[in-house]
N, CA, C and O atoms as CSV, one atom per row, in Angstrom:
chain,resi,resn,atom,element,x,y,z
A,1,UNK,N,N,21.320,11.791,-7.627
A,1,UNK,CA,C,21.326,10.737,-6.632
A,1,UNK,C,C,20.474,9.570,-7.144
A,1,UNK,O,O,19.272,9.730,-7.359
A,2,UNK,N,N,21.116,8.345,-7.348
A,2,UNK,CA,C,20.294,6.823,-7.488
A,2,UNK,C,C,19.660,6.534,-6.793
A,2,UNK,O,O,19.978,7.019,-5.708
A,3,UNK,N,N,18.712,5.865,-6.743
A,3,UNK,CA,C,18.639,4.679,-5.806
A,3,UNK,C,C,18.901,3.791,-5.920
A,3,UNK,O,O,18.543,3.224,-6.952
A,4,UNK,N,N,19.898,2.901,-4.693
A,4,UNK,CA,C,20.183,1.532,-4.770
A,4,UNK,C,C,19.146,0.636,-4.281
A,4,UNK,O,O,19.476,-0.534,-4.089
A,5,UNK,N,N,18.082,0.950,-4.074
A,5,UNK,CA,C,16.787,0.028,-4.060
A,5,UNK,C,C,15.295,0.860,-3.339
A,5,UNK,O,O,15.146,1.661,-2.416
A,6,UNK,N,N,14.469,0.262,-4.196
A,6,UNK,CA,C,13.406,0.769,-3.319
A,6,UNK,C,C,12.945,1.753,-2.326
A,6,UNK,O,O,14.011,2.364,-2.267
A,7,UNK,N,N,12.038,2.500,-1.343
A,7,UNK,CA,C,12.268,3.017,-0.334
A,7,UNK,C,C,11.930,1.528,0.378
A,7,UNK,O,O,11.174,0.712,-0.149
A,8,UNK,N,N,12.674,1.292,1.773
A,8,UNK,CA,C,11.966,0.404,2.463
A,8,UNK,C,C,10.298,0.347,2.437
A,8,UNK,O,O,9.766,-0.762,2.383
A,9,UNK,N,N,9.315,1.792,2.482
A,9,UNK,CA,C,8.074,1.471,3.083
A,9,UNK,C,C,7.754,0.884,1.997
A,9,UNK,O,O,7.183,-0.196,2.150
A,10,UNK,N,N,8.064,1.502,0.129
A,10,UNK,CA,C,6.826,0.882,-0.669
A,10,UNK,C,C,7.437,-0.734,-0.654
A,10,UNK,O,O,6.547,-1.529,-0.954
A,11,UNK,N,N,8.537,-1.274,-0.417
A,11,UNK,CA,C,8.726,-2.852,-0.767
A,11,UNK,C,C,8.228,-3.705,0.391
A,11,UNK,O,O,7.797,-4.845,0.219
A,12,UNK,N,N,8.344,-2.770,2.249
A,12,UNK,CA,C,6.988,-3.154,2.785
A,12,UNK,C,C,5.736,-3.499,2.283
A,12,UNK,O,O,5.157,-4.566,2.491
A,13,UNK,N,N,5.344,-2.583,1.630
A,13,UNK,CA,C,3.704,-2.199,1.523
A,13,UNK,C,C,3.666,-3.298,0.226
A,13,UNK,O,O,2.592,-3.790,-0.120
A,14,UNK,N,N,4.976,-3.646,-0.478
A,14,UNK,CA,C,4.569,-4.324,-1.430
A,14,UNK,C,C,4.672,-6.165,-1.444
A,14,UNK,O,O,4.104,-6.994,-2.155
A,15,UNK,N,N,5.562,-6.290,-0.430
A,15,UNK,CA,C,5.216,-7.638,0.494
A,15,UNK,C,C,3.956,-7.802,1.494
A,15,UNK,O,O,3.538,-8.910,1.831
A,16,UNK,N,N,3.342,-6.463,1.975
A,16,UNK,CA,C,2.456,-6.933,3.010
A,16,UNK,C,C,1.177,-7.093,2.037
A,16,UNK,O,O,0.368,-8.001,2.232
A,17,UNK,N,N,1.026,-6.130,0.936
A,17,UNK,CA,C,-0.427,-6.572,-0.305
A,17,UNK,C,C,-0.425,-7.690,-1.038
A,17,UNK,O,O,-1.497,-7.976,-1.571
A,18,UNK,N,N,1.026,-8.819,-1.310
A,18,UNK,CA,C,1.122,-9.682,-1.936
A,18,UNK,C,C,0.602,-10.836,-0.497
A,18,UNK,O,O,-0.157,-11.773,-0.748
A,19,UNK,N,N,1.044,-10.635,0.731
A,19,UNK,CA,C,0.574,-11.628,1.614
A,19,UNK,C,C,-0.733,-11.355,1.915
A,19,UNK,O,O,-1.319,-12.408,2.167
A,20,UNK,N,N,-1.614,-10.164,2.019
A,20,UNK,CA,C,-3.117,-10.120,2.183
A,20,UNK,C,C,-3.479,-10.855,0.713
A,20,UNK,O,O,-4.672,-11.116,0.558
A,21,UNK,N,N,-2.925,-11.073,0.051
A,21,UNK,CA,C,-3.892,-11.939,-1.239
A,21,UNK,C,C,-3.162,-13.525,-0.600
A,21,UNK,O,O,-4.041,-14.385,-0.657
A,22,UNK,N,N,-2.193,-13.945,-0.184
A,22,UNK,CA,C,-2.206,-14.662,-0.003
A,22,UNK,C,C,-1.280,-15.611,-1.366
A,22,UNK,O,O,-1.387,-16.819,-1.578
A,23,UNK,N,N,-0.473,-14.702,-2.068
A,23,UNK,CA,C,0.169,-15.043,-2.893
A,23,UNK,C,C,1.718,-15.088,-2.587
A,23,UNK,O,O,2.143,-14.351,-1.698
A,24,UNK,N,N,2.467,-15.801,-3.183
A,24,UNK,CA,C,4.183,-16.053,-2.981
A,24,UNK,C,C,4.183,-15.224,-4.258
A,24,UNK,O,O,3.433,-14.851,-5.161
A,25,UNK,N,N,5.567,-15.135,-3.788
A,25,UNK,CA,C,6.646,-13.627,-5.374
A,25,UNK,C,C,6.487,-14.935,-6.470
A,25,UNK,O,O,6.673,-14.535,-7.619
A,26,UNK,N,N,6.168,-16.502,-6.389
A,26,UNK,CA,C,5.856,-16.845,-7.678
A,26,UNK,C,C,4.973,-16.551,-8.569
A,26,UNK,O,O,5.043,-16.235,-9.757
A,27,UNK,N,N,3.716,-16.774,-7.468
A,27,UNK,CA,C,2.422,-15.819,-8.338
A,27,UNK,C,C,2.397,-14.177,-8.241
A,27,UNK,O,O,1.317,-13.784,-8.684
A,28,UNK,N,N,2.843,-13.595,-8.009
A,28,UNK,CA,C,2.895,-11.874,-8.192
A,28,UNK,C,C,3.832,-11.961,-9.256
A,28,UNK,O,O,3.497,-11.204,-10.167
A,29,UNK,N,N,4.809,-12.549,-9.482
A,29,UNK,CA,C,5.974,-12.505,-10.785
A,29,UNK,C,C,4.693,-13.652,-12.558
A,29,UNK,O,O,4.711,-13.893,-13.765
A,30,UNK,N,N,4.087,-13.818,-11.597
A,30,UNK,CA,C,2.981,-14.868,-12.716
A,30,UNK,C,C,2.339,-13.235,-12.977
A,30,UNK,O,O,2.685,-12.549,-13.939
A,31,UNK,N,N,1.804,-12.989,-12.410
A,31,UNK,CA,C,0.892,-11.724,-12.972
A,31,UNK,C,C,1.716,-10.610,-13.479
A,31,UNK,O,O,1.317,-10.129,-14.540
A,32,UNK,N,N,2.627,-10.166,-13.032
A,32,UNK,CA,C,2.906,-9.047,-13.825
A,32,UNK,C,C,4.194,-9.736,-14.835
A,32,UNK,O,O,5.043,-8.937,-15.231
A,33,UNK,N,N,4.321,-11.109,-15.216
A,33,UNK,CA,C,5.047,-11.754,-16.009
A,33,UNK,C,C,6.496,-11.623,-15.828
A,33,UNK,O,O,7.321,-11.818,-16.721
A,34,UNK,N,N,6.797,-11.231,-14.440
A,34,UNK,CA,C,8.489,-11.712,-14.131
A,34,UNK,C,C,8.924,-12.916,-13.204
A,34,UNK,O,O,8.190,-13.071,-12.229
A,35,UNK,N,N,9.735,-13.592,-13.297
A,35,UNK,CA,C,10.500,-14.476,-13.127
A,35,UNK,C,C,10.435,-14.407,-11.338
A,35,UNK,O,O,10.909,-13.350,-10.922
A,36,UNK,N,N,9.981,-15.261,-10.345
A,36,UNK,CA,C,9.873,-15.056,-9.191
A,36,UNK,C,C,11.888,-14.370,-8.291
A,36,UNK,O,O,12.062,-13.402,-7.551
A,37,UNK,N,N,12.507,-14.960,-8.599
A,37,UNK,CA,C,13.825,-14.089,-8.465
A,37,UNK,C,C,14.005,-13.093,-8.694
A,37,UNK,O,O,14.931,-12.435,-8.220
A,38,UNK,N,N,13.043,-12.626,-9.613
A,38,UNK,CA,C,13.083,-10.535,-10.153
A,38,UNK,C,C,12.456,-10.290,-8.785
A,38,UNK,O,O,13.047,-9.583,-7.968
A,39,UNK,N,N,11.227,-10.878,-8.494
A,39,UNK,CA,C,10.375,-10.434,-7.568
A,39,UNK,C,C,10.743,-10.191,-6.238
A,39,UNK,O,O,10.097,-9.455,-5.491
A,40,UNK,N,N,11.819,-10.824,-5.904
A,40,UNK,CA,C,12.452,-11.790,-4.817
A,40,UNK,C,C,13.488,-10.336,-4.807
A,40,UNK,O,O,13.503,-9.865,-3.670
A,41,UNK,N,N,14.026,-9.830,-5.427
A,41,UNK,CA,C,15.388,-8.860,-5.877
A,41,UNK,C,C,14.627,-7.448,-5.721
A,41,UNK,O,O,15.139,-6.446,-5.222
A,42,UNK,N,N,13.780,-7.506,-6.052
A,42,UNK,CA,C,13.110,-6.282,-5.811
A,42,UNK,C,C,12.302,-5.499,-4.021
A,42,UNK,O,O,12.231,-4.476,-3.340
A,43,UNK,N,N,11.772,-7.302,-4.121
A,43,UNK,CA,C,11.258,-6.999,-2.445
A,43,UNK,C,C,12.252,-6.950,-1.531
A,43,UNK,O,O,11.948,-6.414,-0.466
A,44,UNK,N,N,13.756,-7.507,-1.687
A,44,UNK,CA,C,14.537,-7.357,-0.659
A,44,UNK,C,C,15.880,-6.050,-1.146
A,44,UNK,O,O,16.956,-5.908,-0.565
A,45,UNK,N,N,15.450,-5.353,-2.189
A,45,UNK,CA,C,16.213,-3.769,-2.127
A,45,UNK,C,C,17.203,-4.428,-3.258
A,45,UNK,O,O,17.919,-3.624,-3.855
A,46,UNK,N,N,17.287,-5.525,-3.536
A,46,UNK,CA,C,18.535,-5.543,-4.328
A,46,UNK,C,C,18.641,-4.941,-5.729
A,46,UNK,O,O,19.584,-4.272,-6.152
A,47,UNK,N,N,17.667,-5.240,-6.300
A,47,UNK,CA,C,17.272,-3.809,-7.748
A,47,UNK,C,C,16.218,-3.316,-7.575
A,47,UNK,O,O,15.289,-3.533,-6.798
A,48,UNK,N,N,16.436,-2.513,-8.478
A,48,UNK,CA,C,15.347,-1.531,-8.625
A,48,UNK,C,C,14.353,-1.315,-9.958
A,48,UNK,O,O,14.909,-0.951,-10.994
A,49,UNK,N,N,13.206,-1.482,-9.969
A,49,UNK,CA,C,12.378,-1.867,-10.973
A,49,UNK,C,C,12.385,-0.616,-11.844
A,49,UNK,O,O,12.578,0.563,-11.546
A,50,UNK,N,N,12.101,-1.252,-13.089
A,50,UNK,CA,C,11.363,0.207,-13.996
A,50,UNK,C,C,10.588,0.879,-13.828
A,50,UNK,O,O,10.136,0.325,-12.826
A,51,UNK,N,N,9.811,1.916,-14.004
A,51,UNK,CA,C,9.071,2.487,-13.593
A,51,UNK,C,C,7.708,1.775,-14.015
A,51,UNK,O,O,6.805,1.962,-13.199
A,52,UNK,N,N,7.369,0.991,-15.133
A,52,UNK,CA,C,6.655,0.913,-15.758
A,52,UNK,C,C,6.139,-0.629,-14.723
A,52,UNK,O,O,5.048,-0.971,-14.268
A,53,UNK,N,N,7.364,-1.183,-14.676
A,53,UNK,CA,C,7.432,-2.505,-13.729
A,53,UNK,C,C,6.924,-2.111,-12.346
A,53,UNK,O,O,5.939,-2.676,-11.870
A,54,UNK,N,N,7.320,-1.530,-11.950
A,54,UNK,CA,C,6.671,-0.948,-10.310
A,54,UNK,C,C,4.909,-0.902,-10.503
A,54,UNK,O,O,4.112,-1.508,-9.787
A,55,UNK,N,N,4.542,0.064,-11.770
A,55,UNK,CA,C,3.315,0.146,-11.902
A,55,UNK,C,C,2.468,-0.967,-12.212
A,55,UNK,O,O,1.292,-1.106,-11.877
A,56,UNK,N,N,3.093,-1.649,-12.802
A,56,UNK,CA,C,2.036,-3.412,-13.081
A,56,UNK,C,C,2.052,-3.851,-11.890
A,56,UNK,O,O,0.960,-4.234,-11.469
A,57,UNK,N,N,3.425,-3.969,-10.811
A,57,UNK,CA,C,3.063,-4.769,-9.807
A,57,UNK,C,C,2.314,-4.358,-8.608
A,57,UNK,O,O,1.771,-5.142,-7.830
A,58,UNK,N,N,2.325,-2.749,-8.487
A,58,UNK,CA,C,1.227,-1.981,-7.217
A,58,UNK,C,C,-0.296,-1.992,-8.453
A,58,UNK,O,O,-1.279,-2.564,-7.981
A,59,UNK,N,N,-0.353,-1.811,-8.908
A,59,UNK,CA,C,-1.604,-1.984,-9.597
A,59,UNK,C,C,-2.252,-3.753,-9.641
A,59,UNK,O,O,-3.377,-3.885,-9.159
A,60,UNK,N,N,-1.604,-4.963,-10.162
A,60,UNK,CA,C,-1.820,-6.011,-9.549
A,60,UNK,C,C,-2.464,-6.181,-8.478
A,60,UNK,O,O,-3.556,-6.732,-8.338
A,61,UNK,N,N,-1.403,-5.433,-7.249
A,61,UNK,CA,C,-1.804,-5.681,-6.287
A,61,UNK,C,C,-3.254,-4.733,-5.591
A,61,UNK,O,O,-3.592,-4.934,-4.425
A,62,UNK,N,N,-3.847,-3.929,-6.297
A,62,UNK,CA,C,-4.759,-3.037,-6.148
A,62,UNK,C,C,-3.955,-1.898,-5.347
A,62,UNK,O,O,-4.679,-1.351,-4.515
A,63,UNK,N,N,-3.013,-1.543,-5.376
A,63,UNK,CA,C,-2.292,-0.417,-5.018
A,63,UNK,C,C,-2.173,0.261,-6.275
A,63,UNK,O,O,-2.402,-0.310,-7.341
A,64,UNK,N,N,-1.648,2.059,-6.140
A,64,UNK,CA,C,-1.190,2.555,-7.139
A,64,UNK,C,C,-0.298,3.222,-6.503
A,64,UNK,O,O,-0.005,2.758,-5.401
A,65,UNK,N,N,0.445,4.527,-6.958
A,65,UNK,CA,C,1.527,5.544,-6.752
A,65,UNK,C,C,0.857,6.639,-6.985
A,65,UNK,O,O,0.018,6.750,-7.879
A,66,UNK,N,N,1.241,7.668,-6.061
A,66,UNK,CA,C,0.548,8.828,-5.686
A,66,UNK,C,C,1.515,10.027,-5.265
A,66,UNK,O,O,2.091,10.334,-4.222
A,67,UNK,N,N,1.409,10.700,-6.867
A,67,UNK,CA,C,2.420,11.989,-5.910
A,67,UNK,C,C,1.696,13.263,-5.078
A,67,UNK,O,O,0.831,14.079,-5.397
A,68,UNK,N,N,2.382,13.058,-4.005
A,68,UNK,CA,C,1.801,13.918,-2.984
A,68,UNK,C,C,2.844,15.174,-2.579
A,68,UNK,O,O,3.985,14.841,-2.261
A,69,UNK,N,N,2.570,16.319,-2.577
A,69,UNK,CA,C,3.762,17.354,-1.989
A,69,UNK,C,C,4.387,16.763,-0.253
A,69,UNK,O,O,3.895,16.184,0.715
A,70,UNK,N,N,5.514,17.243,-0.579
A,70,UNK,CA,C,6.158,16.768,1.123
A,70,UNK,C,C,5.418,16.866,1.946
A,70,UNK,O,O,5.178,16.023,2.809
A,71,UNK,N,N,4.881,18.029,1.799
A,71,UNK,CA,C,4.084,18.840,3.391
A,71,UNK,C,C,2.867,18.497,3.376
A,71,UNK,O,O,2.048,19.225,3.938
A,72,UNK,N,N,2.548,17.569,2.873
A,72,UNK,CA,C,1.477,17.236,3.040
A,72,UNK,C,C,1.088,15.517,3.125
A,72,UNK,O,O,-0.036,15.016,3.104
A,73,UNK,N,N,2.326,14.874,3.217
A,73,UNK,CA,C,2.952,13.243,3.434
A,73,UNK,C,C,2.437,13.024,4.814
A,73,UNK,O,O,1.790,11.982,4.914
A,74,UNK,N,N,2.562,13.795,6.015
A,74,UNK,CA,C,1.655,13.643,7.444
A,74,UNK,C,C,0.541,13.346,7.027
A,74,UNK,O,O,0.074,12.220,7.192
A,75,UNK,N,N,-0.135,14.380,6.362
A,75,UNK,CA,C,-1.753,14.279,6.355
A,75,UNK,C,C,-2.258,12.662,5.646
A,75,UNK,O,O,-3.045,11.854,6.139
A,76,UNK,N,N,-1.611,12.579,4.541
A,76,UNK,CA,C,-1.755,11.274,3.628
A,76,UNK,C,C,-1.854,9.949,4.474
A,76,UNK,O,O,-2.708,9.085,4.670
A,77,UNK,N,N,-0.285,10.265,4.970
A,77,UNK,CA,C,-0.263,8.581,6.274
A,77,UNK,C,C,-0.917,8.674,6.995
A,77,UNK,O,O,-1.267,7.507,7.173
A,78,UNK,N,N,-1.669,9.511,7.951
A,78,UNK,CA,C,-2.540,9.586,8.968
A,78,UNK,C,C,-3.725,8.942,8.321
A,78,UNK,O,O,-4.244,7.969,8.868
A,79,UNK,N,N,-4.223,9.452,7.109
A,79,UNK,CA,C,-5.838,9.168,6.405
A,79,UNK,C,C,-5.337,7.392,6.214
A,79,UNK,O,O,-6.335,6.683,6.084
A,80,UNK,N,N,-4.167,6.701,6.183
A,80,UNK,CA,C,-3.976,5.435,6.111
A,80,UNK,C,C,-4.131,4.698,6.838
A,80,UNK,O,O,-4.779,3.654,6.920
A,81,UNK,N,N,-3.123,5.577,7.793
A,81,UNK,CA,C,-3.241,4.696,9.106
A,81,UNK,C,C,-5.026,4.674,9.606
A,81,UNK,O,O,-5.380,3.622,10.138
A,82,UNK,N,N,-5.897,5.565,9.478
A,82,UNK,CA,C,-6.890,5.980,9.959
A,82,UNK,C,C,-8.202,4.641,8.891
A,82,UNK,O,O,-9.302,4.314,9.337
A,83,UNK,N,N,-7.681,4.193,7.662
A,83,UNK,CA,C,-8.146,3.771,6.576
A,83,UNK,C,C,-8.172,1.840,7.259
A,83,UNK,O,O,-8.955,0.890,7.227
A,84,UNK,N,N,-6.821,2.136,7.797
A,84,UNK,CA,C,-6.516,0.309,8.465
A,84,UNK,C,C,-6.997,-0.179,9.395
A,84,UNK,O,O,-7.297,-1.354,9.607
A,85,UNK,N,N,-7.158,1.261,10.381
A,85,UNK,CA,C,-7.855,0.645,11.741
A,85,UNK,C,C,-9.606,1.083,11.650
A,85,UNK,O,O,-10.215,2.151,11.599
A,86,UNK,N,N,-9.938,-0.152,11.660
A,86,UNK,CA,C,-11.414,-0.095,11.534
A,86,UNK,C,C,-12.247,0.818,12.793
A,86,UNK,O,O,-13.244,1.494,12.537
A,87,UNK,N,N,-11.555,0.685,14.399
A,87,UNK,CA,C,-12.261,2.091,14.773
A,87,UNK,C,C,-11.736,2.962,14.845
A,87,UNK,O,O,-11.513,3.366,15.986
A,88,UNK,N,N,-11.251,3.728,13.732
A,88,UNK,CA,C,-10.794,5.545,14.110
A,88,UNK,C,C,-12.168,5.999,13.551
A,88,UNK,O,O,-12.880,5.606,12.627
A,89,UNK,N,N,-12.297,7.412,14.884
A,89,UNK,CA,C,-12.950,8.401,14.179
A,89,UNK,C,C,-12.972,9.026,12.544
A,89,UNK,O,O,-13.831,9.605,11.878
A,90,UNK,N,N,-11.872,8.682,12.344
A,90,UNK,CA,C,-11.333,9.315,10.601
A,90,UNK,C,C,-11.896,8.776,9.673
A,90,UNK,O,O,-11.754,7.581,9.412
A,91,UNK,N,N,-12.859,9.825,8.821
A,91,UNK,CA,C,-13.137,8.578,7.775
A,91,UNK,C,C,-12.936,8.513,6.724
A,91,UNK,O,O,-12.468,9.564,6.286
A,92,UNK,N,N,-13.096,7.505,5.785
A,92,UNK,CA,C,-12.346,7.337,4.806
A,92,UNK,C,C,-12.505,8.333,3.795
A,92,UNK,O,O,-13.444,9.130,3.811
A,93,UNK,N,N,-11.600,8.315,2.897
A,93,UNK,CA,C,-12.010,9.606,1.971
A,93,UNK,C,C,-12.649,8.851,0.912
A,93,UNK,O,O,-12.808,9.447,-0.153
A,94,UNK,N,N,-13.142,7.362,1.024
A,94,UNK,CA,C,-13.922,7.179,-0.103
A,94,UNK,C,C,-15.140,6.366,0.484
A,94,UNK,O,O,-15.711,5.363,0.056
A,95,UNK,N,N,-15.328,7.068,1.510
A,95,UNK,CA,C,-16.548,6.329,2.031
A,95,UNK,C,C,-17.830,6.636,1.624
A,95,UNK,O,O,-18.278,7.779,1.526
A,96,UNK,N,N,-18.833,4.886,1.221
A,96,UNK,CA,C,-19.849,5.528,0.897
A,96,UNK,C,C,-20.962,6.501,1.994
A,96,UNK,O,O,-20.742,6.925,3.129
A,97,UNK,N,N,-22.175,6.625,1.136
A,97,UNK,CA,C,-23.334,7.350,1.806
A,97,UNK,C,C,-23.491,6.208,2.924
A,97,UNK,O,O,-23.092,6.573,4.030
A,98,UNK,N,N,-23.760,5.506,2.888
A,98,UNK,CA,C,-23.818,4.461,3.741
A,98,UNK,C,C,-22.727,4.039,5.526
A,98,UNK,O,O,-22.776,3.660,6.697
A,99,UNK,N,N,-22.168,4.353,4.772
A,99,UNK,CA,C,-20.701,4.479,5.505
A,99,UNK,C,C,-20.543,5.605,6.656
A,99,UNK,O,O,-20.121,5.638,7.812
A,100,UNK,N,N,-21.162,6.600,5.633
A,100,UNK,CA,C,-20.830,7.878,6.568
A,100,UNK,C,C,-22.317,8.068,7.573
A,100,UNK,O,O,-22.255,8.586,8.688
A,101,UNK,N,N,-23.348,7.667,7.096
A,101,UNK,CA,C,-24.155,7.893,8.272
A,101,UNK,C,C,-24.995,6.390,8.765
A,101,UNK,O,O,-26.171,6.075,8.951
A,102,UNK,N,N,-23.706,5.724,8.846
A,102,UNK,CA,C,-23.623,4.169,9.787
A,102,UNK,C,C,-23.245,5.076,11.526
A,102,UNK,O,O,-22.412,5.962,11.718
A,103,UNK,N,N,-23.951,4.604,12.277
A,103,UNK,CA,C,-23.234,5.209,13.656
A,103,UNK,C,C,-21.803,4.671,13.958
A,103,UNK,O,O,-21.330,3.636,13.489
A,104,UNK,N,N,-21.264,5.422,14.704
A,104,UNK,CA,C,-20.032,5.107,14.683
A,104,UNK,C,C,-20.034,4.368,16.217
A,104,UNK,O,O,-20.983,4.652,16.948
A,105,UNK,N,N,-18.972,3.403,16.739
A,105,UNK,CA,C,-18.912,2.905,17.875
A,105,UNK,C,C,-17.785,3.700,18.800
A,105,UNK,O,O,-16.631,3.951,18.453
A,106,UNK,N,N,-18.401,4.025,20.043
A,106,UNK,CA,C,-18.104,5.057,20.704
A,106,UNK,C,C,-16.959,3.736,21.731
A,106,UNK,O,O,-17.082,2.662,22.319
A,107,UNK,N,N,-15.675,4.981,21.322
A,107,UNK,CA,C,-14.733,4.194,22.793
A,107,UNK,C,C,-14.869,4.528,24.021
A,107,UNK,O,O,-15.525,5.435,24.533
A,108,UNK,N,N,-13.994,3.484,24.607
A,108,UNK,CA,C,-14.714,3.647,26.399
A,108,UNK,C,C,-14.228,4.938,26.914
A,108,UNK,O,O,-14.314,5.135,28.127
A,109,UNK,N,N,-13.837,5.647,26.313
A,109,UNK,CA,C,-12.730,6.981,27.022
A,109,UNK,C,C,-13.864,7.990,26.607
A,109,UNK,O,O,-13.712,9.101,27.115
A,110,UNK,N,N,-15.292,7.813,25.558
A,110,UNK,CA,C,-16.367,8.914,25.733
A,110,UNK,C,C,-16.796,8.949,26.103
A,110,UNK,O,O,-16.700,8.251,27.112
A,111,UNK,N,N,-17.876,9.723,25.953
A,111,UNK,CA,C,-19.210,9.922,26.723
A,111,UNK,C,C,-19.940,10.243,26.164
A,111,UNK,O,O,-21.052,10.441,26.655
């Protein structure tokens, strides 16, 4: 089985890290040295990058690729989702010493 493009989430995840820098597919195609139309073809499913190409441009973007077993893809997105929102109880798995015994801010639903 091919793929005819991308999964939707990583070309999400790879338009929403190029707009937190605040860059257009001209400058993300400037850094990993493709042509802003490659960039453009890629973020909207129409090809599909090399492997090697995928890795310059999630690395660029301070992302990488991470193989994770199926059954364990819940646990991963949760620690993300948990990573984005600044108050979850969850903490990061790369949090410093600092981090971890900062008090945490209690929601209105404790006690």
């Amino acid at each position: 089985m091919r793929l005819q493009g991308l999964p939707t989430d990583i070309r999400r995840q790879i338009i929403e890290a190029r707009g937190q820098r605040r860059w257009g597919q001209r400058e993300l195609g400037a850094a990993v040295g493709l042509p802003q139309p490659h960039i453009s073809a890629i973020e909207s499913g129409e090809i599909v990058p090399r492997f090697d190409t995928l890795l310059d441009i999630v690395r660029v973007l301070d992302l990488d690729l991470l193989l994770v077993p199926r059954s364990l893809v819940p646990a991963v997105q949760s620690l993300i989702r948990a990573q984005k929102e600044p108050d979850s109880p969850e903490k990061s798995l790369y949090a410093t010493d600092e981090e971890e015994s900062a008090p945490r801010k209690k929601n209105r639903d404790e006690f």
